[in-house]
C-alpha positions in Angstrom: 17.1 -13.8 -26.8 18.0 -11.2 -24.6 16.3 -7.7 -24.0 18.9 -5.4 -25.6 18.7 -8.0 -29.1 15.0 -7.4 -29.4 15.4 -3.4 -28.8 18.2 -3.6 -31.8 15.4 -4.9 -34.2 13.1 -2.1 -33.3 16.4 0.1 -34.0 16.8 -0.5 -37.4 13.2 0.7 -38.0 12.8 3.9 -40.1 10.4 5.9 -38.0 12.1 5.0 -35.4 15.0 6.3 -36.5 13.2 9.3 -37.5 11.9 9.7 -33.7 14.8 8.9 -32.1 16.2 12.2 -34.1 13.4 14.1 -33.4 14.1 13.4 -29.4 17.8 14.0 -29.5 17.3 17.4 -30.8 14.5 18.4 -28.6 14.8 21.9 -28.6 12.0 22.3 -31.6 10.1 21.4 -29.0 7.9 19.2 -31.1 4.1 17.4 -31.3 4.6 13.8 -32.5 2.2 11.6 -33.4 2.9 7.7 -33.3 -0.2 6.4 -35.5 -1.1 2.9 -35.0 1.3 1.2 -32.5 -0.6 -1.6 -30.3 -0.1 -3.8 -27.0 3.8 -3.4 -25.5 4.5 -1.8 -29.5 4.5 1.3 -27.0 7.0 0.0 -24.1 9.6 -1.1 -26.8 9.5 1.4 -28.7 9.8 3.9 -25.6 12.7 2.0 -24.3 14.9 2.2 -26.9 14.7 5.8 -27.1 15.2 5.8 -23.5 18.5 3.9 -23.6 19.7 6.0 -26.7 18.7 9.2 -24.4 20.0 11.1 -21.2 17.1 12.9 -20.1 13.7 12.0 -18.2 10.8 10.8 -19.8 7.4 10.9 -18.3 4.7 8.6 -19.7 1.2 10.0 -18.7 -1.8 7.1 -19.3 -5.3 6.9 -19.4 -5.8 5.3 -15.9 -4.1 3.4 -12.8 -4.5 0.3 -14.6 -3.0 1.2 -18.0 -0.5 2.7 -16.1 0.9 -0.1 -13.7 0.6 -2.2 -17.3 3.0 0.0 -18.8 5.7 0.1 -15.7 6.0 -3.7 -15.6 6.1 -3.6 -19.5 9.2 -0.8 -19.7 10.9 -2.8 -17.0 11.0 -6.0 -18.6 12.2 -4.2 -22.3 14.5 -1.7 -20.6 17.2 -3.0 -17.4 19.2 0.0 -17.6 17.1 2.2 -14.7 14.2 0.8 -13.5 10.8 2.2 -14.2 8.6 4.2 -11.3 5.2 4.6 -10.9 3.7 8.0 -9.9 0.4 7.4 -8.2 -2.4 9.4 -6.6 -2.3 10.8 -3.4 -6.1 9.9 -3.3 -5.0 6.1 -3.3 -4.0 6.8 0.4 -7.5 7.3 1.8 -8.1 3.7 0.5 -5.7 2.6 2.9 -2.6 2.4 0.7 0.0 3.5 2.6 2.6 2.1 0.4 1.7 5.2 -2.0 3.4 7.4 0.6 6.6 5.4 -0.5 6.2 5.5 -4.2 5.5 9.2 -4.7 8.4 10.2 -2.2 10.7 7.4 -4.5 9.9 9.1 -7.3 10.6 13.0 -5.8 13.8 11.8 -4.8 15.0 10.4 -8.2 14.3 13.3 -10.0 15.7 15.5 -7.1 19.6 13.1 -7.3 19.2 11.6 -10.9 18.8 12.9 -14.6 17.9 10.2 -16.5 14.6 8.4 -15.0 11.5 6.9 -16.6 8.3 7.9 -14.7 4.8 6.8 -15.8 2.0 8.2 -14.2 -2.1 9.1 -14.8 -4.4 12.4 -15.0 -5.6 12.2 -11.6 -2.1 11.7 -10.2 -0.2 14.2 -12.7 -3.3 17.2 -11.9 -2.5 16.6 -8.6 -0.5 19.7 -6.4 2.6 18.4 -4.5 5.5 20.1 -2.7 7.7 22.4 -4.3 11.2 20.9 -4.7 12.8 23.3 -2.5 10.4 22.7 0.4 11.2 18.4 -0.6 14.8 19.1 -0.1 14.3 20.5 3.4 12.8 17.5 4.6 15.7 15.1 3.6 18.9 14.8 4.5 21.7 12.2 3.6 24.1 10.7 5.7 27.7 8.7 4.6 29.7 5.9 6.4 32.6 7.8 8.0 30.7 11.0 8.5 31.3 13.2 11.5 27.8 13.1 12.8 26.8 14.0 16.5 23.7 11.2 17.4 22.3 13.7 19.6 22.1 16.5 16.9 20.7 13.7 14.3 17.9 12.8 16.8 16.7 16.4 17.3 16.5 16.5 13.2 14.9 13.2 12.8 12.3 14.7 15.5 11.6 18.0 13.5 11.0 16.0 10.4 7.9 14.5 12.3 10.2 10.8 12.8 8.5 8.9 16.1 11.3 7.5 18.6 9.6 3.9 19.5 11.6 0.7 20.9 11.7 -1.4 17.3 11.0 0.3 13.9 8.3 -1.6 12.3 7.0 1.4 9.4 7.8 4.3 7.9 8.6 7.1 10.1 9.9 5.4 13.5 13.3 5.4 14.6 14.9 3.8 17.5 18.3 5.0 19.4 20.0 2.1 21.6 23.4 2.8 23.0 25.3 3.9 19.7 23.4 2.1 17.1 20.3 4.2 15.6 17.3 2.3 13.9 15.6 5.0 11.3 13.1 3.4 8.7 13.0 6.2 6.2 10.0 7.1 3.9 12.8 6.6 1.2 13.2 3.1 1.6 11.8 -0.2 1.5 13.8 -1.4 4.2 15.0 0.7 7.5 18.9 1.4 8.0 20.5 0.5 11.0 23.2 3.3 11.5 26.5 1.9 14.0 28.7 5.2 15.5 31.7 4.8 16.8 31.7 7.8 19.0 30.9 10.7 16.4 31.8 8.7 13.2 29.2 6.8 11.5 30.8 3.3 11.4 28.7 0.9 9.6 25.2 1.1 7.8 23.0 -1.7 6.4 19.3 -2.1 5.5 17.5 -5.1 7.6 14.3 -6.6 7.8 11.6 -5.5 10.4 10.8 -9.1 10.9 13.7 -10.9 11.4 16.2 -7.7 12.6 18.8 -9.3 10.1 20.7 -7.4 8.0 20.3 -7.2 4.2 23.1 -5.0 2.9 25.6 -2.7 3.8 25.6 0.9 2.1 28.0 3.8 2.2 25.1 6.1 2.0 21.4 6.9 3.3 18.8 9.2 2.4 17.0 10.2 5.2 12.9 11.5 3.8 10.5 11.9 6.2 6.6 12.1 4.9 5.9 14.7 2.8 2.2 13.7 2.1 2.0 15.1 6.0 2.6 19.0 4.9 0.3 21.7 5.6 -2.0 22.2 2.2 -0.5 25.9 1.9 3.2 24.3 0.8 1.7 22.2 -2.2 1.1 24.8 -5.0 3.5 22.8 -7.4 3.3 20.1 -10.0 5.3 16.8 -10.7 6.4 18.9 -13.9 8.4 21.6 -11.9 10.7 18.8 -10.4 11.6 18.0 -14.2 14.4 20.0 -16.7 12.9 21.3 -19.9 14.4 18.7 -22.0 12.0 16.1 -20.3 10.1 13.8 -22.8 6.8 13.6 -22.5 4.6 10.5 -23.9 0.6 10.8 -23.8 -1.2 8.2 -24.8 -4.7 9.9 -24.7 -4.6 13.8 -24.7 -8.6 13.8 -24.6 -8.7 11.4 -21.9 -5.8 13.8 -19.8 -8.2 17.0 -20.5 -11.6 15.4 -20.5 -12.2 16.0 -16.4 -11.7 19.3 -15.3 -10.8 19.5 -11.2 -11.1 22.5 -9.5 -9.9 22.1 -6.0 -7.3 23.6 -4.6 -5.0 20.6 -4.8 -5.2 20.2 -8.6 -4.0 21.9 -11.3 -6.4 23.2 -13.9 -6.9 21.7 -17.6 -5.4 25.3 -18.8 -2.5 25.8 -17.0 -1.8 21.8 -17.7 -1.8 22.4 -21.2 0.3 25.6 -21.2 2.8 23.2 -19.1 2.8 20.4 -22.2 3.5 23.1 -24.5 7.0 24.0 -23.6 8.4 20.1 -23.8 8.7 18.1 -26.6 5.7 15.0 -26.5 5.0 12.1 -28.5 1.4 11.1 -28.9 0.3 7.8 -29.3 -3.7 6.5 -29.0 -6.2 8.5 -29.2 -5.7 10.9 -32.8 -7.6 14.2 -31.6 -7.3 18.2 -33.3 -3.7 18.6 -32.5 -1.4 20.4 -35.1 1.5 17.2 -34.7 4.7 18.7 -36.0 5.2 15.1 -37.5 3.3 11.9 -37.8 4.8 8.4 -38.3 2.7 5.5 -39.0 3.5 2.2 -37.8 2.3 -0.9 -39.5 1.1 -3.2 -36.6 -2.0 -5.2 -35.3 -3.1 -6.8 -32.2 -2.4 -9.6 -31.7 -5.4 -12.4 -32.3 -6.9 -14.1 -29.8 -6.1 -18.0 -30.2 -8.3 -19.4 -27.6 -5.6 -21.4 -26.4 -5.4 -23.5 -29.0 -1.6 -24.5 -29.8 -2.7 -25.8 -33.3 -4.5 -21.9 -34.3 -1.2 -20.2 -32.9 1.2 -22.6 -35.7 -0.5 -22.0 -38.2 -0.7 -18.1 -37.1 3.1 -18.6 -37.2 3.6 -20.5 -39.9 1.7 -18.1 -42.0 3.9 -14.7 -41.3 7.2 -17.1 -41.9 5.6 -17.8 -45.3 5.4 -14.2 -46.0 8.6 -13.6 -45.2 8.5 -12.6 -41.6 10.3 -13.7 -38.5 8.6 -14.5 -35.4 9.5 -14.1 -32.0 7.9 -15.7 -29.1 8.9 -13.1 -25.8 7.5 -14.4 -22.1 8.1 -13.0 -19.0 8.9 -16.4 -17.2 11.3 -19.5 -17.6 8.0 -21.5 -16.9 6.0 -19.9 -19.5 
């Protein structure tokens, strides 16, 4: 069965119907409450609304964990736009330098796109970043054809804090020979090897750092250099100001969100975060705390039991709910499986 089949069961549903209204209007700005969803109930549910929508959608969780869960879960319900992860900064002293890359990723789609699904946690939301403004300056995008003076584009890539080397092997080298131009953006997986002819941009195609062979051609390339290197007095914004007022928001634990207060100077406080939440519409799920919800809507669902791996306990799980008039669906995430 494929993924869009099991959404249009979920579709047919009457809270979800009810929701899906409630999120198309938006502009009552309302608190719901999804009472007793469990497991990937969440992801499906949150995917079909997604693909009946045209607007962002940030998920916050309770933790990394919970969170990286949830991404793989929305991407294997939802192949319209893929899913990004919004991580801590804090990661980065651990090491993880590949955080660099999925924090800028996720700047840049909600700088060029308007419909993106972004899933994130309370020390990574809290957390003060670049205001978009100040992100736009240190980016540029170049196009096949373009009128583009090498010279002129290695003084920028200098300013943006890019290091000429002989071969780009990370994030932020770039390497001129002749008329070709080796830039490995924080942007990208991959770096881009630019081709002039002259002052016109030729050719350009991503390649791997290993091998040097090319992977695909593209017409265009965002150039990002590394804005986890600004000065601390440019990051007095939040992931929020990057995002229209018509942005979803999904919480899965609102006590969870406000239960650590961080007072440094790169983190928002629990106040000002709330007085944030308030002016977009959010769906609540987990956790039931004091919150007026402008509408609740029950589900009726349970975890699944635990069958010990016994094929014999799962059947007769099966055959049980087919007796009382269900239908079961088996879902995996492999061939093999």
């Amino acid at each position: 069965m494929k993924k869009n089949k099991i959404l249009s069961l979920f579709n047919q549903d009457n809270n979800y119907i009810s929701l899906q209204k409630d999120v198309s209007l938006n502009a009552s700005k309302s608190q719901i409450l999804l009472k007793n969803i469990t497991t990937s109930q969440k992801a499906i549910i949150a995917s079909s609304i997604i693909s009946d929508s045209k607007t962002n959608h940030l998920f916050i969780m309770d933790n990394l964990e919970d969170a990286l869960y949830f991404v793989d879960d929305l991407n294997n319900t939802y192949s319209k736009n893929k899913a990004l992860l919004f991580p801590s900064s804090k990661r980065i002293e651990m090491g993880d330098n590949n955080i660099v890359l999925e924090r800028i990723d996720v700047l840049k789609n909600l700088v060029s796109k308007r419909h993106n699904a972004i899933v994130t946690y309370p020390e990574a939301i809290k957390e003060l970043i670049v205001e978009k403004k100040e992100f736009k300056k240190n980016q540029f995008k170049i196009k096949k054809h373009d009128l583009v003076n090498q010279d002129n584009c290695i003084i920028q890539l200098e300013k943006m804090g890019f290091e000429s080397v002989d071969y780009v092997l990370e994030p932020g080298d770039f390497c001129a020979k002749g008329f070709i131009l080796d830039i490995f953006s924080y942007g990208d997986e991959y770096p881009c090897r630019v081709i002039f002819d002259n002052e016109t941009i030729e050719e350009m195609s991503y390649f791997k750092v290993s091998s040097q062979m090319s992977i695909k051609e593209t017409i265009e390339f965002d150039i990002v250099s590394n804005i986890q290197s600004s000065k601390q007095d440019t990051l007095n914004a939040t992931l929020f100001s990057y995002m229209p007022q018509n942005t979803i928001l999904w919480i899965n634990n609102s006590s969870s969100l406000m239960s650590k207060e961080d007072n440094t100077e790169t983190s928002i406080n629990n106040a000002n975060l709330n007085e944030i939440i308030n002016k977009y519409t959010t769906i609540y799920s987990g956790y039931i705390n004091n919150i007026k919800y402008s509408k609740t809507l029950e589900f009726k669902s349970q975890p699944q039991p635990s069958f010990n791996r016994s094929f014999d306990l799962l059947i007769e799980h099966l055959s049980d709910y087919k007796l009382r008039g269900y239908k079961n669906f088996i879902t995996t995430s492999s061939e093999s499986q």
